[in-house]
N, C-alpha and C positions, 0 to 999 in steps of 0.2 A: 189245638191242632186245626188247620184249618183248610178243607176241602174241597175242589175246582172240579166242577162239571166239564166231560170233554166233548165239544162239540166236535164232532167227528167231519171234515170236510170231503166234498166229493173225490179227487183225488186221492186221499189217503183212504178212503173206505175201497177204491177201486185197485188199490195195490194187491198183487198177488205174491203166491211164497211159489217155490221153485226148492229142488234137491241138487247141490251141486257136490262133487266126488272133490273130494280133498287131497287126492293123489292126483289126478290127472287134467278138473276143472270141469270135465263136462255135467252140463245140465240134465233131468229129467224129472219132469212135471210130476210123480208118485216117488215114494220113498221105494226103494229095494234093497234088498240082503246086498248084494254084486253090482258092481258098476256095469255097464253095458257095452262100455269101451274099454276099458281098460282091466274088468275083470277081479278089479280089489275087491275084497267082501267088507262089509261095513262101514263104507269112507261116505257114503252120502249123507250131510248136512242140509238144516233147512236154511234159508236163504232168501230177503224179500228180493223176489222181478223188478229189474230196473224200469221205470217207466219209461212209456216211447214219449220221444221226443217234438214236437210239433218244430214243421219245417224239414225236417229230415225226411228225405225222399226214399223210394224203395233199395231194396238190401244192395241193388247194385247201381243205383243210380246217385250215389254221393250224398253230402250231406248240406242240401241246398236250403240257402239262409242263413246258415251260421256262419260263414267267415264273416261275412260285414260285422259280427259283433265283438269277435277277438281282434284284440290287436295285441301287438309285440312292440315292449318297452326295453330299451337300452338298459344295461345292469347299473351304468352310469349316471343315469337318470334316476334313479327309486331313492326317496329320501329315508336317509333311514331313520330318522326322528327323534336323534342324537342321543343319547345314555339311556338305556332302558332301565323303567321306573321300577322299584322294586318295592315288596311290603315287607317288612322285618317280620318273623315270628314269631317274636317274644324270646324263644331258647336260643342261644346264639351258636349252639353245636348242628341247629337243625338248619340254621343260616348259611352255614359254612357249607353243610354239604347238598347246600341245592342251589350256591353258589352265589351268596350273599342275600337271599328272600326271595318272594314268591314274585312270579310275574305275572301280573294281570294278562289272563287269558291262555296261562299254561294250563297243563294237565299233571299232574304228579300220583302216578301209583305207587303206593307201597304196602310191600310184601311183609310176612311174616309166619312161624308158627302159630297154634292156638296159644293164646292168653299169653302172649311175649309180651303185649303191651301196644300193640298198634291202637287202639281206639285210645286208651288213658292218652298217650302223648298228642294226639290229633285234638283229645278234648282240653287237653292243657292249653294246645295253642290255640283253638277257636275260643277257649276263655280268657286268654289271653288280648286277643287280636280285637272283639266284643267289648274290648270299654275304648277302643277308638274307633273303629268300622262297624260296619252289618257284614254279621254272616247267618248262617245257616248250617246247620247240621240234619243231614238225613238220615233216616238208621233205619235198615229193613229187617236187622237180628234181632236189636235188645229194643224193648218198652222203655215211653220216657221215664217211669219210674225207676228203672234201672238206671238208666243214664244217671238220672237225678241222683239216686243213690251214690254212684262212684262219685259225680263232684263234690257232691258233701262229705265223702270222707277222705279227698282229695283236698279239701278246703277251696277251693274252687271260687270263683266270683262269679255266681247265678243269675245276674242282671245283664243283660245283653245275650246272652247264648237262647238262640232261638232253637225249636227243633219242631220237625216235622217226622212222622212214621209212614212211609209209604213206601213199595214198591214196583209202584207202574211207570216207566221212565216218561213215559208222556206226558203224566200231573204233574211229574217233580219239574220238567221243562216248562209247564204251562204257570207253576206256582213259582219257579225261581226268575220266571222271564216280570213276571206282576212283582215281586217284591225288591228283586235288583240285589242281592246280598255281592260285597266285597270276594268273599271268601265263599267256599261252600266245599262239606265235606261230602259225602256219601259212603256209608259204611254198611252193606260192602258191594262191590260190583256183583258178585256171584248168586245175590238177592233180589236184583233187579231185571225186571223182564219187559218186554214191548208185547202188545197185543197184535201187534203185525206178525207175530210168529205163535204158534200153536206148540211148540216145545216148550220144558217144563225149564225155569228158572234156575239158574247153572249150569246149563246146557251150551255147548261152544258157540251155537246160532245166538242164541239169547245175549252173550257176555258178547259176543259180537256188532250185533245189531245194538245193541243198549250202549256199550261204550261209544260206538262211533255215534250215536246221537248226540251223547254229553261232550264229548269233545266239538262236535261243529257247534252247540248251542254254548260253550265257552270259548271257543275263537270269535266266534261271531257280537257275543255280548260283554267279553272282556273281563268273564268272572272268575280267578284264582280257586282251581280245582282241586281236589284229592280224593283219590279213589283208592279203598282197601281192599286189596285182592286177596283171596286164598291161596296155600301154596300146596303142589303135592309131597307127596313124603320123602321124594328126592331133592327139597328145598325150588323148587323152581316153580312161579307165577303160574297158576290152574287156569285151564282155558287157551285158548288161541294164542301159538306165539304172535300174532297180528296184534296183539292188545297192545305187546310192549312195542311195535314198532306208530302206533297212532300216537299213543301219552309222548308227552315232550322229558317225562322224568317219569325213570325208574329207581325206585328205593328199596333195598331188602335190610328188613330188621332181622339182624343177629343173636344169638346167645344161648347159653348154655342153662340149663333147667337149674343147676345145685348152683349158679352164679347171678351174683345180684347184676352184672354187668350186663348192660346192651351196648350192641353196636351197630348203627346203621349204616350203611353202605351203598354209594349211588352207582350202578353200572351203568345210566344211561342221565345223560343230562345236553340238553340241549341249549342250555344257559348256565354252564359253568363246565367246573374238571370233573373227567369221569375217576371213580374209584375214590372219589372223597368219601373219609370215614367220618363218622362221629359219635363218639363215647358217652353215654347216661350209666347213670348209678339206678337204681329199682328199689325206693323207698317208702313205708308205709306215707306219705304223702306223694306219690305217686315218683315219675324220673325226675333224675337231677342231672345236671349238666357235670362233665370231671373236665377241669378247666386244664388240669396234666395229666392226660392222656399215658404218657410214657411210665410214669409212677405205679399204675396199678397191672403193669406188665412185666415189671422185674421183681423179684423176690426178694434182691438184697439180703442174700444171706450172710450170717453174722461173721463165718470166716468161708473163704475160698472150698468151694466141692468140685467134685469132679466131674465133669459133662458138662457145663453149664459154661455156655460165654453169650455175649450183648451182641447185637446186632442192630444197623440202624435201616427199618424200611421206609419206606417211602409208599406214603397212601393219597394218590391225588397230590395237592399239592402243600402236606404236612409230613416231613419225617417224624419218625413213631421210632422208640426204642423197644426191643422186644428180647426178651430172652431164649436164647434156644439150649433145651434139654437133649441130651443124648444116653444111652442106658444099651451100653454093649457088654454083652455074658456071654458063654459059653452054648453052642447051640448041641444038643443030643439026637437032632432031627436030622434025615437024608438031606432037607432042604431048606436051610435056617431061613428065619424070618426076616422079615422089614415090613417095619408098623411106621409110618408119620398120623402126625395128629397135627393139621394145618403147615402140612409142606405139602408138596406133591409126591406120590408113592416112587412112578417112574425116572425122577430126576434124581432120588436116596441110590436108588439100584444105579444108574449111572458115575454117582460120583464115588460111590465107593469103589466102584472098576477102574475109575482114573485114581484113587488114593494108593492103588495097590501098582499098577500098572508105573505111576511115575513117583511116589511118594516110596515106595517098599514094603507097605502094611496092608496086611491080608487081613480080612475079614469074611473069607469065604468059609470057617469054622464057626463062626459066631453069629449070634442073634443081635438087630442092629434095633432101637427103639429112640426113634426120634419126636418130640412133642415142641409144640411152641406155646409158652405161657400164657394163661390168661382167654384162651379158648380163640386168640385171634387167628385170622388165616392169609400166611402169607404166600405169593403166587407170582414174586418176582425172584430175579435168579440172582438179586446179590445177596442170597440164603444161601446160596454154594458153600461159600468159603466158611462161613459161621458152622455150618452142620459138619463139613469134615473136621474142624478143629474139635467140636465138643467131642465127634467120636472118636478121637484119636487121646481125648482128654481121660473120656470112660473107656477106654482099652487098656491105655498105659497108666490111669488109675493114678494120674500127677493135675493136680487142680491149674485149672487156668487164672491170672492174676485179675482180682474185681473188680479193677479200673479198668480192665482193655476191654477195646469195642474192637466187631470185624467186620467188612463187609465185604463181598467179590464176588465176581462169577467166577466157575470155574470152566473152562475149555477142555475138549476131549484131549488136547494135546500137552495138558497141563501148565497151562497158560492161564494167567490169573486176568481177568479180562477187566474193565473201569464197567462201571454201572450209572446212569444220571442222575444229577444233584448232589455230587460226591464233597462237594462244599459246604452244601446245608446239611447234610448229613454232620458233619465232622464238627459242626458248630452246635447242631445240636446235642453231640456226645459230649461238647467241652461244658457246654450249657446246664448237663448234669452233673458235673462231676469226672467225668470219665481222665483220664490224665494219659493212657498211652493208646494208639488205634492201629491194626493192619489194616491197609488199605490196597488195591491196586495201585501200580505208580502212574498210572495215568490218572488215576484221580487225588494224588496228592498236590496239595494248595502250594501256589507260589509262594507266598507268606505266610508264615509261621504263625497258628493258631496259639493265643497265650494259654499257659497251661496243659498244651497235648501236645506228645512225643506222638510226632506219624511215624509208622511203617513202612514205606512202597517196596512191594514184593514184585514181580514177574510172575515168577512162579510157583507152584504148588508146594515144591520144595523149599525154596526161600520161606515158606510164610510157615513152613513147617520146623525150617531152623532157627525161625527167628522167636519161635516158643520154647 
């Protein structure tokens, strides 16, 4: 390990900290319970004072000297320095969803529970990445021995993975700007702190002040970032929503505790599709990549049951086959239930009002229970059509046929509405097997898919006679 004296310059020892109110903006030099303007209690953060600027004349008298040094370029003009370079990461599911590899001088956060697996994977691919480039790995949680420990029983290649333990963001800038690494992890942001702030480490000033350093010290030097954020127990990134808007990529690892399955998830990509997913296995030799995705989401049950039909979503720019379960019973309550498990609650309670309304089937006696295989979460609405049929399947207790696939939105006026990629959807069902599909008719193919009988329904009732 090896450690860099900070010589502290006059400028940066002259920086001062400041309280600004996170509801309203305004500033004041001591911390207090209430803002003083606006009266919130507890919204003052600490915050370094922006330095004054040399050349800048008094508060009202403009800001003389600086035009001469801006100038304004034509859009037309900026070359844009033709195909941006990319670094492979060794796993090719981690490739895919940050939109082909890493880009020199990005920023890429990702999220997760405790112990999901974020550091094993990042140390996979920095050991990966380390028998052709320089990286670095920082870690302000675990000792190297620890580290060391998971590669060895990861089996891991120990030559090339550099690591550093520190969490002063300033050494780590002064020791990463001296050694140049390719790649560079840090694990985790919410451990790292600046001496420019007097708040304690995981503090929103702190993940603040510390993030936005590492990102200009990686635009500026061109080094391929990752930063491991914590999440709260509502699953969403701890700390400043500012964080996610600095990094160029946001990543949330997925999963379920009693499943060996991960999935990671990009909500935020500045170099590629957002909502790209990607599937690992969680094996005593650390993740594995599932090269068919669709496989470990259907159950393939050995004869036809009832509630259960295929669905094809669409995640970024991969269709995924998913299975949707439905389990309607008899409800004894004033106010029967609806449960989803990866749909949305509010859009169950809608579509059962248009099933009854334009279909005939009431389900305001009953308990509705809808789940989607395999712990994924889907959040587009060509899940309409797929979840009316399975609960019209578990009502009338008649199995839907194992080969059919469904997809649709469904309209309040019971209009079965097209959904996008209704093509590679349909390819990908023939792709598995699938042999008959309901569709919207607008999204049925000009040419006939070999192997699958399409559907095209209009309406809620069509797709309901035509089961």
């Amino acid at each position: 390990m090896v450690c860099l004296p900070i010589f502290w310059t006059t400028e940066l020892a002259r920086q001062k900290t400041l309280y600004s109110c996170s509801e309203c903006g305004a500033q004041s030099p001591k911390w207090a319970g209430q803002c003083g303007e606006c009266g919130a209690w507890n919204t003052l953060i600490e915050v370094v004072a922006p330095a004054a600027e040399k050349g800048r004349s008094s508060r009202f008298g403009g800001y003389a000297g600086v035009t001469s040094e801006l100038t304004i370029t034509s859009l037309a003009e900026v070359k844009s320095g033709g195909e941006t370079r990319r670094i492979p990461c060794g796993l090719s599911e981690l490739d895919h969803v940050l939109g082909g590899g890493l880009v020199p001088g990005s920023v890429v956060v990702i999220g997760g529970d405790p112990g999901i697996g974020k550091s094993t994977i990042l140390l996979q691919t920095l050991a990966t990445l380390a028998q052709q480039i320089s990286t670095l790995y920082v870690t302000g949680e675990e000792s190297p021995q620890q580290i060391s420990l998971r590669a060895k029983r990861l089996d891991l290649p120990l030559e090339g993975v550099r690591l550093l333990t520190e969490t002063q963001v300033e050494r780590i800038i002064a020791l990463a700007a001296k050694e140049r690494p390719q790649v560079m992890v840090i694990d985790s942001i919410q451990t790292i702190h600046t001496e420019l702030l007097q708040s304690a480490p995981g503090s929103v000033a702190q993940v603040r002040e510390s993030a936005a350093q590492l990102v200009r010290f990686a635009k500026q030097s061109g080094i391929a970032m990752f930063l491991v954020g914590h999440v709260t127990k509502e699953g969403q990134l701890a700390g400043p929503r500012v964080l996610e808007h600095m990094v160029d990529t946001v990543l949330y690892f997925e999963g379920e505790s009693s499943s060996s399955f991960r999935v990671i998830r990009a909500v935020k990509n500045r170099f590629g599709a957002v909502n790209e997913l990607g599937v690992f296995a969680m094996t005593e030799k650390g993740l594995r990549e599932v090269s068919n995705p669709s496989a470990i989401f259907l159950s393939r049950h050995q004869e036809p049951v009832a509630g259960s039909v295929t669905m094809v979503t669409r995640e970024g720019s991969r269709p995924l086959l998913v299975e949707v379960q439905a389990l309607v019973d008899e409800s004894h309550l004033s106010n029967p239930r609806r449960v989803t498990l990866g749909l949305e609650h509010n859009r169950l309670a809608m579509s059962l009002a248009v099933l009854h309304r334009h279909a005939g089937v009431a389900t305001y006696d009953q308990d509705v229970f809808v789940n989607v295989v395999g712990g994924v979460r889907v959040t587009e609405t060509a899940a309409d059509l797929p979840v009316l049929l399975a609960v019209l399947s578990s009502l009338r207790n008649r199995p839907l046929p194992h080969d059919l696939i469904v997809f649709g939105e469904i309209g309040l006026a019971g209009e079965v509405r097209p959904v996008p990629s209704g093509l590679d959807r349909l390819r990908e069902a023939a792709r598995h097997g699938f042999s008959r599909a309901i569709v919207p008719k607008a999204n049925a193919p000009k040419k006939s898919i070999e192997g699958l009988e399409v559907v095209a329904v209009q309406r809620l009732s069509d797709a309901v006679d035509s089961i």
